[in-house]
N, C-alpha and C positions, 0 to 999 in steps of 0.2 A: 504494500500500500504506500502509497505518495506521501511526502511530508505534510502536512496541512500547510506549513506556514510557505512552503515551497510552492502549491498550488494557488494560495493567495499571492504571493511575488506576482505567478507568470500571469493570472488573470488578470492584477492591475498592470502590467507590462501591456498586456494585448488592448486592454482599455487604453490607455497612453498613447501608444500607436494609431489606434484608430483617433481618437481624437485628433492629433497630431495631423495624419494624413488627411483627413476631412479639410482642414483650415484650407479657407479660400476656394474652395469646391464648389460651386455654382452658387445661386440667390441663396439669399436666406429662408432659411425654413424649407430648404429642398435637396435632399439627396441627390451627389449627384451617379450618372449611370455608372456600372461596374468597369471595371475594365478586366477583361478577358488575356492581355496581352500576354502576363505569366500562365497563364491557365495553355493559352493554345499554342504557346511555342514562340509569341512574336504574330500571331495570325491577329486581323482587326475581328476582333470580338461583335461590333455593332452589326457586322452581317449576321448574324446568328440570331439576332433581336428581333422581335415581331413586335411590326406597326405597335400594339397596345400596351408598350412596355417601352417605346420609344421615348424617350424624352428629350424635347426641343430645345433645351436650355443645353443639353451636351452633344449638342450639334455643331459649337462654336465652344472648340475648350481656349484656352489662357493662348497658346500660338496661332489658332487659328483669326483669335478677336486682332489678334497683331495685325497679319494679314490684313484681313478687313479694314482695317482701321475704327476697328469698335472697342474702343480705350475702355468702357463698362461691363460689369457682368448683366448679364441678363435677367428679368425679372419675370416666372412661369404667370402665366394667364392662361385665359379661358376665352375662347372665339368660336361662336354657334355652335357649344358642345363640345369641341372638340381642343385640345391642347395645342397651346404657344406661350413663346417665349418674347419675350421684346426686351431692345436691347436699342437705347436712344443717346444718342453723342449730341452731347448739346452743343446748340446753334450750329449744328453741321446736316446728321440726319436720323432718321434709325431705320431699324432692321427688325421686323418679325417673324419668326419661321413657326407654320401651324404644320402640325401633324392631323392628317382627314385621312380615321381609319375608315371612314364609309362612301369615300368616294374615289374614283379613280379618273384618269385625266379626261379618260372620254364622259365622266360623271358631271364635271364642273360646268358649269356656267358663264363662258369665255366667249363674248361678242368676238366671232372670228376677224375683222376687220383690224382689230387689236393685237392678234394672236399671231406666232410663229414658230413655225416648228422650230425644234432645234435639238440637241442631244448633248446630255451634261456626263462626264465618264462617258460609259456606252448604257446610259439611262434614257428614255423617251422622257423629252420633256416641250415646255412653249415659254415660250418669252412673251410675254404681257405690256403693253404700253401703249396708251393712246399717241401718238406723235404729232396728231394734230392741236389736242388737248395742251400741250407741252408745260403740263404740271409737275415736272417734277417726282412723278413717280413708276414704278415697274415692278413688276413681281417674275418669278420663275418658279414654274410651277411642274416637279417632279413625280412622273409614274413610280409608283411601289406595287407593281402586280396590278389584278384590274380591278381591288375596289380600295385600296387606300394611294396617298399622298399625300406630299409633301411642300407646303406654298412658301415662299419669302417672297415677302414685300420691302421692298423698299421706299422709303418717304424721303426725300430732300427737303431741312428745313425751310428754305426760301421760296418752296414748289416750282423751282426752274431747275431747266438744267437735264430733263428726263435720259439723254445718254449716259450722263456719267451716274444718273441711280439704272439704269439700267446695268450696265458694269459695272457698280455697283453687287448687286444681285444675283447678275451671271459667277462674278468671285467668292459670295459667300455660298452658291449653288455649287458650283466647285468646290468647297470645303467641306460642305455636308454632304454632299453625293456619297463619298468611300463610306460613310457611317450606315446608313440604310442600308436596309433589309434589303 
């Protein structure tokens, strides 16, 4: 049998740790997802996730917000039922990526005149943005199989500008694409 005072050590050790690991791990009040990386050898973990286990806020970890240029963490919300994350860089622009486990691309509601095909990794996806409107905004909006996806939006504080929140959009599409299922 184990020492007791040996198995109280290693239990606050494994408390400590976790604690420790946790700090600066997505919003407050939100777990963030697992990572798998020790588990599978180095393999990405997030393909292995199913849509309802997704979480939008570890779609954009600490290198990926660099990239982007999203100096904030993310804040988990809720959009018609379905889970997102927003992530808003003041007086520049933000970013929110909704996970829609009940819909798939051919599901959505995309005034085609708007819409463009396009393919983020080797994902089916469309690029979204009025051009005539030239507000400032654009979404990319990613197939995961045929009834979930995955939308970012992107908003430009000044609502001009719609190319550069488009690319914008297409780079944090790029970033979350390898995480999806």
């Amino acid at each position: 049998m184990a020492d007791p005072m040996y198995s109280r050590l290693a239990a606050l050790g494994v408390f400590a740790l976790l604690t420790v690991s946790a700090c600066g791990q997505g919003a407050a009040g939100q777990a963030p997802a697992p990572s798998m990386k020790a588990v599978h050898g180095g393999a990405s973990a997030a393909a292995t996730v199913p849509p309802a286990v997704l979480d939008p806020c570890a779609l954009l970890g600490p290198q990926d917000r660099s990239t982007a240029g999203v100096n904030v963490l993310g804040v988990a919300k809720e959009i018609n039922g379905a889970r997102a994350c927003d992530w808003t860089v003041p007086a520049t622009f933000g970013v929110t990526i909704t996970v829609d486990e009940r819909n798939g691309l051919k599901d959505l509601e995309v005034a085609r005149k708007t819409a463009t095909k396009t393919k983020v990794g080797g994902r089916d996806a469309l690029k979204v943005a009025d051009k005539k409107a030239a507000d400032g905004t654009c979404a990319v909006l990613l197939g995961m199989g045929e009834k979930a996806s995955v939308q970012i939006d992107v908003s430009n504080t000044n609502f001009t500008d719609t190319p550069l929140a488009c690319e914008r959009a297409m780079t944090v599409a790029g970033l979350a694409e390898p995480k999806l299922p």
